[in-house]
C-alpha positions as CSV (number, residue, x, y, z in Angstrom):
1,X,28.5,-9.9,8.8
2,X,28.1,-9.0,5.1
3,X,25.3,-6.8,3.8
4,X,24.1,-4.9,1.1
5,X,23.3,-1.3,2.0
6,X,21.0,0.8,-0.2
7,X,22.2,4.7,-0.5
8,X,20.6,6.4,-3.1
9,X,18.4,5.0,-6.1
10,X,21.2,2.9,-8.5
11,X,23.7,3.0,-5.7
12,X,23.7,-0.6,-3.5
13,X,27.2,-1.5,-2.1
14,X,28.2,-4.9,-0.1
15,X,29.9,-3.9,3.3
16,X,30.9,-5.4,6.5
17,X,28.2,-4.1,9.2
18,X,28.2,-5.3,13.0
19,X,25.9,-8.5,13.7
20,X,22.5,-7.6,14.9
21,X,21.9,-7.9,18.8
22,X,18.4,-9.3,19.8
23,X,16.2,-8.1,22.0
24,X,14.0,-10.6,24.2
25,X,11.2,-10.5,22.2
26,X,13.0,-10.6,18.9
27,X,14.8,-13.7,17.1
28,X,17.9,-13.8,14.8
29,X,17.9,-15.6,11.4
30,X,20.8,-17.1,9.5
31,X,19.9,-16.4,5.9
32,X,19.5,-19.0,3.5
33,X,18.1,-17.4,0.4
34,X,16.6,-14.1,-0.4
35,X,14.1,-13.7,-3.3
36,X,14.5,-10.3,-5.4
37,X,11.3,-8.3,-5.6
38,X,9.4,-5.8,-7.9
39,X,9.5,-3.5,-4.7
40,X,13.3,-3.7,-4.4
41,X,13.6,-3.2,-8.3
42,X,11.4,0.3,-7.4
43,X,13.1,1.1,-4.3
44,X,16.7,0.6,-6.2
45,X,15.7,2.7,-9.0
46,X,13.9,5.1,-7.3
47,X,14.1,4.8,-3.6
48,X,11.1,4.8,-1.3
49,X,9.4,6.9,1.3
50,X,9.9,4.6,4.4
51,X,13.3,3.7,3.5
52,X,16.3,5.9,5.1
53,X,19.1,5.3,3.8
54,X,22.1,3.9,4.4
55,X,19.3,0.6,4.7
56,X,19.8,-3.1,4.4
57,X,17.1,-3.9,2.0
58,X,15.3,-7.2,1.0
59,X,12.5,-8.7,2.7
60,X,11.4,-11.9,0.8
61,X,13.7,-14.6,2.7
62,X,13.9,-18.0,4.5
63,X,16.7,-19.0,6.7
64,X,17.8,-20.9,9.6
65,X,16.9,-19.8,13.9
66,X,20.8,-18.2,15.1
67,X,19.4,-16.9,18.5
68,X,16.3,-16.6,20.6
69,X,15.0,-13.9,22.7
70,X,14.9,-15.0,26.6
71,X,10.8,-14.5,26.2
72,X,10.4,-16.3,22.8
73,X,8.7,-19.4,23.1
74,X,7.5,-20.4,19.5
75,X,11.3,-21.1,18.1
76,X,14.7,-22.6,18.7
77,X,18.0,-22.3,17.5
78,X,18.3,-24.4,14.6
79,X,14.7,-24.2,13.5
80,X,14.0,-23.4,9.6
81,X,11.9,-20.5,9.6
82,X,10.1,-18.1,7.3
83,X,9.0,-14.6,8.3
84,X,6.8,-12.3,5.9
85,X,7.9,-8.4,6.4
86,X,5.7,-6.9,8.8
87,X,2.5,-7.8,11.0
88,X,-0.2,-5.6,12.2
89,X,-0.9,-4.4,15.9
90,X,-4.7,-5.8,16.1
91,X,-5.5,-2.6,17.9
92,X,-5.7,0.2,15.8
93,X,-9.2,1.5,14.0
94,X,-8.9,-1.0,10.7
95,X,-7.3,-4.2,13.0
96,X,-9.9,-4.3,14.9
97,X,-12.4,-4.2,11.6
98,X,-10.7,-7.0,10.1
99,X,-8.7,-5.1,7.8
100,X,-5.1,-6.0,9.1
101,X,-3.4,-5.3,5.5
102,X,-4.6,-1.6,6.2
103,X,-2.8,-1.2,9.8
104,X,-2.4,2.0,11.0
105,X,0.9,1.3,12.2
106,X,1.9,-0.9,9.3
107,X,4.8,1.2,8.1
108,X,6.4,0.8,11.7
109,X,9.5,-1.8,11.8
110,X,8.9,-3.1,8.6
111,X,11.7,-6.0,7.3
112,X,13.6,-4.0,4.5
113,X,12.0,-0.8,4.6
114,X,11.8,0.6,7.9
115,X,13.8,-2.5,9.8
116,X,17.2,-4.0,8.5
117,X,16.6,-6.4,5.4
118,X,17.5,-9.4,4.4
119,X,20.0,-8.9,1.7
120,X,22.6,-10.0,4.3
121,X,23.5,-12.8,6.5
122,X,21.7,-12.6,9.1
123,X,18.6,-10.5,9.4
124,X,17.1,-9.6,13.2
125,X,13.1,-10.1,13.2
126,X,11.2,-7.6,15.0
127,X,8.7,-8.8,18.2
128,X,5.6,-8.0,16.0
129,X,6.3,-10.0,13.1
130,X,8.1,-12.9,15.8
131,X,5.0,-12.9,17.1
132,X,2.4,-13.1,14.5
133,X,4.1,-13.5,10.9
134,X,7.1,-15.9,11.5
135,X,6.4,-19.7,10.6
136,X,8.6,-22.7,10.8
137,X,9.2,-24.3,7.6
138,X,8.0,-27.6,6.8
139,X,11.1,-30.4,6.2
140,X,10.4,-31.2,2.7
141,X,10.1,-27.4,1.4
142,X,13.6,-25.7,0.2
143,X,14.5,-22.8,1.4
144,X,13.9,-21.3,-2.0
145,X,10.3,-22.3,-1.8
146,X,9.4,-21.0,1.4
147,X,11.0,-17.3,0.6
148,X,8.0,-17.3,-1.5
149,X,5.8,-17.0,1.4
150,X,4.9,-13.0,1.5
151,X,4.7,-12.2,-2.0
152,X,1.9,-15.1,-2.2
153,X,0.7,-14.1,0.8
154,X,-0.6,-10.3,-1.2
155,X,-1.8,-12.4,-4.0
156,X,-3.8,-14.7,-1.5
157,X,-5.1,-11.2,0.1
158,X,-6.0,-10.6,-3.8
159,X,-7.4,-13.2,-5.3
160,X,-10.1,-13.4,-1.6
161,X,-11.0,-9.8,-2.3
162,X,-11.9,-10.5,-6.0
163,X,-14.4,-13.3,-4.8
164,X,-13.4,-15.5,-7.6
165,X,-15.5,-18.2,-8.1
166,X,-15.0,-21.7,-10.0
167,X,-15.6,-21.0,-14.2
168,X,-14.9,-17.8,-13.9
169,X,-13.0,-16.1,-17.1
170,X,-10.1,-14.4,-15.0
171,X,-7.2,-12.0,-16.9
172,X,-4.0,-11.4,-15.3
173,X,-2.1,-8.6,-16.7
174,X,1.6,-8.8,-16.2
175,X,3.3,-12.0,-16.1
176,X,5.9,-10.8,-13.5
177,X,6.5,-13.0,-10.2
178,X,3.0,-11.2,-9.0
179,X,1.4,-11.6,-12.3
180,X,2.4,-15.7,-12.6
181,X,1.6,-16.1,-8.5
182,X,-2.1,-15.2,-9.4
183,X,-1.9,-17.4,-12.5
184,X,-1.5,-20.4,-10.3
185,X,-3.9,-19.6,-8.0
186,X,-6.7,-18.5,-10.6
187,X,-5.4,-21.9,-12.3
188,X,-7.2,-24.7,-9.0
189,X,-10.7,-22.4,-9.8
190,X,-11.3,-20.3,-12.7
191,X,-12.6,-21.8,-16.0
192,X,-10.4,-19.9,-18.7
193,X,-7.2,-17.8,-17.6
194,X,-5.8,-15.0,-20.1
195,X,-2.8,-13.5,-19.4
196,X,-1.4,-10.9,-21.1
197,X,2.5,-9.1,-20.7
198,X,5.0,-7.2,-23.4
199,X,7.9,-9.6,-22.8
200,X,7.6,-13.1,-25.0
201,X,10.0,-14.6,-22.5
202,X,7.5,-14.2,-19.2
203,X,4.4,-15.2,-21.8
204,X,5.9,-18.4,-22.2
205,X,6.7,-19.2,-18.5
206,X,2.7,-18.4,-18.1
207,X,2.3,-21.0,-21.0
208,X,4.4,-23.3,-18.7
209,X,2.2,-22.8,-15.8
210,X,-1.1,-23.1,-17.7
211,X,-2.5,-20.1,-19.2
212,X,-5.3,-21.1,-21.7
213,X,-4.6,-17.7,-23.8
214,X,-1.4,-15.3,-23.7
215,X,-2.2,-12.0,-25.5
216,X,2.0,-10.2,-26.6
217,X,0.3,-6.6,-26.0
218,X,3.0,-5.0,-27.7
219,X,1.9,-6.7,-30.8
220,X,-1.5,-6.9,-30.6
221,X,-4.9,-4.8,-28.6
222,X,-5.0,-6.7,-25.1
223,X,-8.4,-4.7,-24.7
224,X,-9.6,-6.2,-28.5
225,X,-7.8,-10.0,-27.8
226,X,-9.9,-10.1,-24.5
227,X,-13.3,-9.1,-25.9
228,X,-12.8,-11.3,-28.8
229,X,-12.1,-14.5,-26.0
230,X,-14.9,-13.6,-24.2
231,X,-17.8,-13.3,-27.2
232,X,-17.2,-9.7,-26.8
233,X,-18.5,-9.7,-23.1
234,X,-14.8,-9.3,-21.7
235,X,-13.4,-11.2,-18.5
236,X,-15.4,-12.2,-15.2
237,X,-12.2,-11.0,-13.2
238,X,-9.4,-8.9,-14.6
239,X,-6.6,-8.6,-12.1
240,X,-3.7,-6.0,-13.1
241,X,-0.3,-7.0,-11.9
242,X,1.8,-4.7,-13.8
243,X,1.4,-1.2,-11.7
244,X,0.8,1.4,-14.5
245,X,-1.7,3.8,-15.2
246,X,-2.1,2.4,-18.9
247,X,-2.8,-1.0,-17.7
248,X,-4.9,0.2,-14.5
249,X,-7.5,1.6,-17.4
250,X,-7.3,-1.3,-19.5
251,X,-8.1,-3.8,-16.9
252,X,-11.5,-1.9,-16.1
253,X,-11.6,-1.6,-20.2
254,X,-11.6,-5.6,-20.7
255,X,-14.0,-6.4,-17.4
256,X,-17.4,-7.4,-18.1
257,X,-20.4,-6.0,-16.9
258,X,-20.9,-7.1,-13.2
259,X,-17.5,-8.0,-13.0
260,X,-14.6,-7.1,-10.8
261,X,-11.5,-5.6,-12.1
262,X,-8.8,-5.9,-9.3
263,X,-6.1,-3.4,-9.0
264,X,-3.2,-4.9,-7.2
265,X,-0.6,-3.7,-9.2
266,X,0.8,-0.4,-7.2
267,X,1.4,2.3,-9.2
268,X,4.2,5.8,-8.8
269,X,2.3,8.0,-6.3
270,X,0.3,10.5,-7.4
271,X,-0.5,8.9,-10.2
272,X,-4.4,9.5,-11.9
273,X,-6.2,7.2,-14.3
274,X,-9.3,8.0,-16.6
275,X,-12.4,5.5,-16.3
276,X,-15.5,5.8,-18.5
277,X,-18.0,6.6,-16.1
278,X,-21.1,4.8,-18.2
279,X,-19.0,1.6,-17.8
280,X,-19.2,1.7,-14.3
281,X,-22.5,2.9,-13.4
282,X,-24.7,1.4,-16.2
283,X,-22.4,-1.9,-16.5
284,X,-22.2,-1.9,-12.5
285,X,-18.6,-2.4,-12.4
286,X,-16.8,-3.5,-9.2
287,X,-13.1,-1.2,-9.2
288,X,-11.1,-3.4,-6.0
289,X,-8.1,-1.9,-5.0
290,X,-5.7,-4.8,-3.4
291,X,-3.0,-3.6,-0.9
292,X,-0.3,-6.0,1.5
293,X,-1.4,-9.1,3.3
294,X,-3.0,-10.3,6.6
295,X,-1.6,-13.5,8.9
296,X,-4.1,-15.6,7.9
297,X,-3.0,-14.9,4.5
298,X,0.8,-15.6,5.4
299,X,-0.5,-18.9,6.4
300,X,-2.3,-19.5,3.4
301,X,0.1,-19.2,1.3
302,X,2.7,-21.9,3.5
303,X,0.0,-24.3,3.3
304,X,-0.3,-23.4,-1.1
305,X,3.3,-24.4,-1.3
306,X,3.4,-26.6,1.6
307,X,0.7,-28.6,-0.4
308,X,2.3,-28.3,-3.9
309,X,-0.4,-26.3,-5.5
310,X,2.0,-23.3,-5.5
311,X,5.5,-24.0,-7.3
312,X,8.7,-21.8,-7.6
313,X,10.5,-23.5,-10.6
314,X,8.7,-21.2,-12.8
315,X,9.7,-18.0,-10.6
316,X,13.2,-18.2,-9.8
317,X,15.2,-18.1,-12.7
318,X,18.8,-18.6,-10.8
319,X,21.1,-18.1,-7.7
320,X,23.6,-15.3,-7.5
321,X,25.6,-14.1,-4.3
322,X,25.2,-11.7,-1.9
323,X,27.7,-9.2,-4.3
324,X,25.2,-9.2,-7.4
325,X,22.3,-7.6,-6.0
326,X,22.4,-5.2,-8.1
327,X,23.2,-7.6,-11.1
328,X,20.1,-9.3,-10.2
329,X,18.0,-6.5,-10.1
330,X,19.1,-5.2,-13.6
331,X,18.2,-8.3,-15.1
332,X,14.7,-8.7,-13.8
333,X,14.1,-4.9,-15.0
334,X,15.5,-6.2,-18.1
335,X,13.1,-8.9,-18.4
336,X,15.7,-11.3,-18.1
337,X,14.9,-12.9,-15.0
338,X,11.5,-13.5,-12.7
339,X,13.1,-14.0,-9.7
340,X,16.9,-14.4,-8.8
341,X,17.5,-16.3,-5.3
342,X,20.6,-14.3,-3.7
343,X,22.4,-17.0,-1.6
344,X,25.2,-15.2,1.3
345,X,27.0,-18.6,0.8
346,X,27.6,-18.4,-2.5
């Protein structure tokens, strides 16, 4: 089969590799689509810790049942079928304190990272994630849809640990695939959503979706803009989906007092941020870290774009084949693209 291999950061090449063999547990999927990521962008530019290269990378994908394990029940050949990119064990210290997103063996077999990806034609799906994180797709979602599945799946994991509630003033900073994902969802229960980004292009894709106020933060004081919307209180819920240190300390810069500034976007490791110490104490700040997603979440977010309140037209911005992977990645670090769907039959 054809795949794209990662090497070393800025160096992906499409080769011919042998067709996964299954084990009993496990199922192989015929991809249909494959959704480019923020994570892959990182990973291609400058790798990551669990991946060893060479590595098939991708992990955001939809596709169609090829084969079944002898002990798998759930699925059949044929069967459209989504699968997020890892699953926890249930029996480790956090699993069994209902924090699956913080598994201890999390990193294990992990769809693109650990475990062949998905930027190929057929991708092999571990018995963990066959198990608990793999869901058949319903008939009148595309393909294209359902490959959204795990990225909304964090966001869901998100937006239930900032306890948003309906009225709320909610910011979103970054209005990347994350950034516009939690713009629909704060969209069914907030009262006023802000979002804020440098590029004028992903601004007016949040304008499409529904943003009450877009602040260009190269142009203008996000911190300033927010206050001002806000009668100088700042935002109930400021969620930063951008991943850098800068706009880590703005977020908790533009939260109210008693208000929750949720930081999902990950940052390089290592990484340190400053915080006014005053604003948390005395204003009783609530600083949320938000990391992966659980199976209930993976659910969730089916049933959001199963339902329609969750739509992809505003995410994936075109198809390329399995050859531009790299092409597609450039242009979504350029800006140029949200999403690109990378299609083997193209």
């Amino acid at each position: 089969m054809r795949a794209v291999q990662f090497y070393e950061p800025g160096v992906l090449k499409l080769e011919q590799v042998e067709l996964p063999m299954i084990g009993p547990d496990e199922i192989l999927v015929k991809t249909a689509v494959t959704l480019t990521c923020g994570t892959d962008l990182k990973m291609y530019k400058r790798g990551h810790p669990l991946a060893k290269p060479p590595l098939i990378i991708g992990h955001e994908f939809a596709g169609v049942v090829a084969q079944v394990g002898d002990n798998v029940q759930k699925f059949r050949e044929g069967m459209r079928v989504v699968a997020a990119n890892s699953a926890p064990c249930n029996t480790c210290f956090f699993c069994k304190r209902g924090r699956q997103n913080l598994c201890e063996h999390l990193d294990e077999n992990v769809i693109g990272f650990s475990w062949p990806g998905a930027y190929a034609e057929y991708v092999r799906v571990p018995p963990h994630i066959v198990k608990q994180n793999t869901l058949e797709i319903p008939s009148h979602i595309s393909f294209k849809e359902a490959a959204l599945v795990e990225p909304l799946a964090c966001v869901v994991h998100g937006k239930e640990a900032a306890e948003m509630g309906i009225g709320d003033t909610v910011v979103v900073i970054g209005a990347g695939p994350i950034g516009l994902l939690h713009l629909q969802l704060a969209k069914k229960s907030a009262g006023t959503v802000i979002v804020s980004d440098l590029s004028k292009r992903r601004l007016e894709a949040a304008q499409d979706i529904g943003a009450d106020h877009v602040i260009e933060a190269g142009q203008e004081d996000q911190v300033k803009r927010v206050k001002e919307l806000t009668g100088r209180r700042g935002a109930d819920i400021v969620i930063e989906a951008a991943g850098t240190p800068e706009t880590w300390e703005k977020a908790v810069a533009m939260t109210r007092r008693g208000g929750v500034a949720l930081l999902f976007g990950g940052c390089r490791s290592g990484t340190s941020i400053s915080i006014d110490t005053d604003v948390v104490h005395y204003g009783e700040l609530t600083i949320r870290g938000a990391f992966h997603h659980t199976p209930s979440c993976v659910e969730k977010a089916l049933n959001l774009i199963s339902s329609g309140i969750v739509k992809a037209e505003h995410l994936v911005s075109r198809e390329m084949p399995l050859a531009e992977v790299s092409a597609a990645l450039e242009l979504m670090a350029q800006g140029q693209a949200v999403k690109v769907a990378i299609r083997p039959d193209l």
